[in-house]
C-alpha positions in Angstrom: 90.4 97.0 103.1 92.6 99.5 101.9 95.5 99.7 99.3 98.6 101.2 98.5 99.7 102.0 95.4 103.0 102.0 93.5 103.7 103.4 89.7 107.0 102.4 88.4 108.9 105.1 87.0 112.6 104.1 87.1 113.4 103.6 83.4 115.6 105.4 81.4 112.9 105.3 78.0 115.8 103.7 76.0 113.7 102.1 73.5 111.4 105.8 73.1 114.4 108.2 72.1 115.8 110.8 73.8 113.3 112.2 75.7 111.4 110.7 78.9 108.5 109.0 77.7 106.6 109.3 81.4 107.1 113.3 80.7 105.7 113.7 77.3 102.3 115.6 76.3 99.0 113.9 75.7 97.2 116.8 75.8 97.8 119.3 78.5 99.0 116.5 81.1 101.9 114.2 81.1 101.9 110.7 80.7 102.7 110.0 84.2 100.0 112.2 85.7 97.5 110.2 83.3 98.7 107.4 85.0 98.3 108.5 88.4 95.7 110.5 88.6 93.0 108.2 87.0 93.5 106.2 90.5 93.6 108.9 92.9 89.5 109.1 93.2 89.2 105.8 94.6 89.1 105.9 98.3 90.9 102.5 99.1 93.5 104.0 97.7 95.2 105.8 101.2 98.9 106.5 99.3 100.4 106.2 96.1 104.6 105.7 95.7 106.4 106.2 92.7 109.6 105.0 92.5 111.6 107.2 89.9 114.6 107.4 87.4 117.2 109.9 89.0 117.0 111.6 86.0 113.7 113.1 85.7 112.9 112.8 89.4 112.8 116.5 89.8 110.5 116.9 87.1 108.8 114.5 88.0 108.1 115.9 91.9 107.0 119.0 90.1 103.9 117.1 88.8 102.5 116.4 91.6 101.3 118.6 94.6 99.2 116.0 97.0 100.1 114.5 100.4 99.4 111.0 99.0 102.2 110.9 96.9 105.7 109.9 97.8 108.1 110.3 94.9 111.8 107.8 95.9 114.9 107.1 93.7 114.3 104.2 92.0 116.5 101.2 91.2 118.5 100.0 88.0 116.0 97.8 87.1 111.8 97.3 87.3 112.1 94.7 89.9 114.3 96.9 92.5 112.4 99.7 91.8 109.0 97.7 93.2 111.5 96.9 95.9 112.5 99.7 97.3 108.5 101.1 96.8 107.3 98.4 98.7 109.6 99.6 102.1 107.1 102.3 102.3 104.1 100.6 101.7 102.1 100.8 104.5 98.4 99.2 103.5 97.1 95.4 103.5 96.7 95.9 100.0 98.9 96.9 97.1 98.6 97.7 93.4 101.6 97.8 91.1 101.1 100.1 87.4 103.4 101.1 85.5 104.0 104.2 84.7 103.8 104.3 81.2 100.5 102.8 80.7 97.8 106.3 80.9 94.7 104.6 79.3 93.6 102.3 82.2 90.2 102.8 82.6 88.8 103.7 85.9 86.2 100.7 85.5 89.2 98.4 85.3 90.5 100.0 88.4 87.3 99.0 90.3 87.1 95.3 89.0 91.4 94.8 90.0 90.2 96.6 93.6 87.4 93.9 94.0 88.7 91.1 92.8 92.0 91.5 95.2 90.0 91.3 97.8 88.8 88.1 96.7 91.9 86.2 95.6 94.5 88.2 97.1 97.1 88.1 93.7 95.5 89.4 90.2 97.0 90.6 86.9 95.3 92.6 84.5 95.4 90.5 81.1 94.3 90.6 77.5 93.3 87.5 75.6 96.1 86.8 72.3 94.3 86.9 69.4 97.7 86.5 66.7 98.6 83.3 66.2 102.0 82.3 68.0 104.7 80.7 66.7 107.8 79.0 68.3 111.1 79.6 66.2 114.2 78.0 66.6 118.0 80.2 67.2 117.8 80.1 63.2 114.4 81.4 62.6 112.5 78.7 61.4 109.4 77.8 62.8 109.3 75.1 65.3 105.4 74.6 65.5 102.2 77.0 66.0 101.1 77.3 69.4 97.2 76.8 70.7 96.4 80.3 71.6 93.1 79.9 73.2 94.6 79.4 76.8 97.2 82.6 75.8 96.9 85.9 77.2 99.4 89.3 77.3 100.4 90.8 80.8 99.3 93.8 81.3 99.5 96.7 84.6 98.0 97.0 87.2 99.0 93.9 89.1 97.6 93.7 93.0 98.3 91.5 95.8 97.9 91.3 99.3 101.2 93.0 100.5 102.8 90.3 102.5 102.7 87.8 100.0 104.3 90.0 97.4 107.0 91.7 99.8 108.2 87.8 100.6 108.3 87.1 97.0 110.6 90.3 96.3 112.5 89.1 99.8 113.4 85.8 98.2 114.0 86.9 94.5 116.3 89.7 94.7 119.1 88.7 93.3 116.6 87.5 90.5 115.3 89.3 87.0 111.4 89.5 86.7 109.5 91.9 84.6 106.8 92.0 86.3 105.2 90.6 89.9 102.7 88.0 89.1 106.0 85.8 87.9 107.4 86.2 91.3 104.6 84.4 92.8 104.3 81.8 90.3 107.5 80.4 90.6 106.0 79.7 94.3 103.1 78.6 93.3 101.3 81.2 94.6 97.7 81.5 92.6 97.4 84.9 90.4 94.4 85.2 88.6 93.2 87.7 85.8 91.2 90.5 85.4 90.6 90.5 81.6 90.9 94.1 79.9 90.6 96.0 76.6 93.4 96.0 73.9 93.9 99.7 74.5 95.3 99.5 77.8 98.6 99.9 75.7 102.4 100.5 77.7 104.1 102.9 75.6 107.5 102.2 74.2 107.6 103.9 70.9 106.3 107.0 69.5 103.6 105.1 67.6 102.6 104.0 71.3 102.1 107.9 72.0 100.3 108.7 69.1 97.9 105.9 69.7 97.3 107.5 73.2 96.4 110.7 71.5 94.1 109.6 69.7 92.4 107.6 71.8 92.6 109.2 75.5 89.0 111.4 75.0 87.6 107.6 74.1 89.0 105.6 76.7 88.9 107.9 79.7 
């Protein structure tokens, strides 16, 4: 059973400032190559596609030197990025990460790899442990809600490649922000892989900061 794998790279970092997060430094590798390179010694994994923001898709190509990897314009949004990854996808099998998430664990890889080939849909997850209120357009709270059934999406996502490229195929014209939804609103069955807290996406600088202190721990 073998797998393809995508890593979205088609934002702009809007929210990070005015430098690419997926290009800055934890140490003497990038954030992207963190993210990519803690797959590449798994041997289901036959290619990996990154679909990337125009912008930094140069720099980007410069990473990487390996005939696994397929760098491609991405789209204006997450969604058409996975899209337009998924043309080239080639395998039975395909794992979606983003980009900006460099602490997943190798360990975590292995458990998403096995359990796909047992359910065919899984997200990586982490049990909510704030409690979670609903608030009204005015801010006042609505009621508390039972967390014990709650849990965060996380990346990777993996799914036996037909049933996710029919999902994209029907939902285009649709806004998702990430792939498990997409099957969901089939009623497809997704079902989790539960991970650490510091499988963290970065956003902020905080988010980077975090990753430099803990990358020697996690990895």
């Amino acid at each position: 059973m073998a797998f393809s794998l995508i890593i979205t790279a088609g934002g702009t970092s809007s929210r990070y400032g005015n430098t690419n997060k997926l290009l800055e430094k934890i140490d003497s590798k990038t954030v992207i190559e963190y993210s990519v390179t803690n797959f590449l010694e798994f041997d289901e994994i036959k290619e990996i596609i990154i679909p990337s923001n125009i912008s930094v898709i140069n720099e980007i190509q410069k990473l990487f030197d390996n005939p696994k990897i397929k760098i491609i314009e991405g789209g204006k949004t997450r969604q058409e990025s996975v899209y337009k990854a998924l043309e080239y996808v080639k395998e039975e099998y395909v794992i979606i990460h983003d980009g900006a998430r460099p602490l997943i664990k190798k360990d975590m890889i292995s458990k998403v790899i096995s359990k796909t080939k047992q359910y065919n849909a899984v997200s990586v997850m982490t049990k909510t442990t704030d409690t979670i209120k609903e608030v009204d357009e005015q801010g006042k709270i609505i009621r508390t809600i039972d967390r014990s059934k709650l849990y965060n999406t996380q990346t990777p996502q993996a799914f036996k490649t037909s049933i996710i490229k029919n999902a994209h195929e029907k939902l285009r014209e649709k806004s998702y922000t990430d792939d498990s939804s997409m099957l969901e609103e089939f009623g497809e069955n997704v079902y989790i892989v539960e991970c650490e807290a510091t499988n963290i996406k970065i956003t902020s600088k905080s988010d980077l900061d975090f990753a430099k202190l803990y990358i020697k721990q996690v990895l």
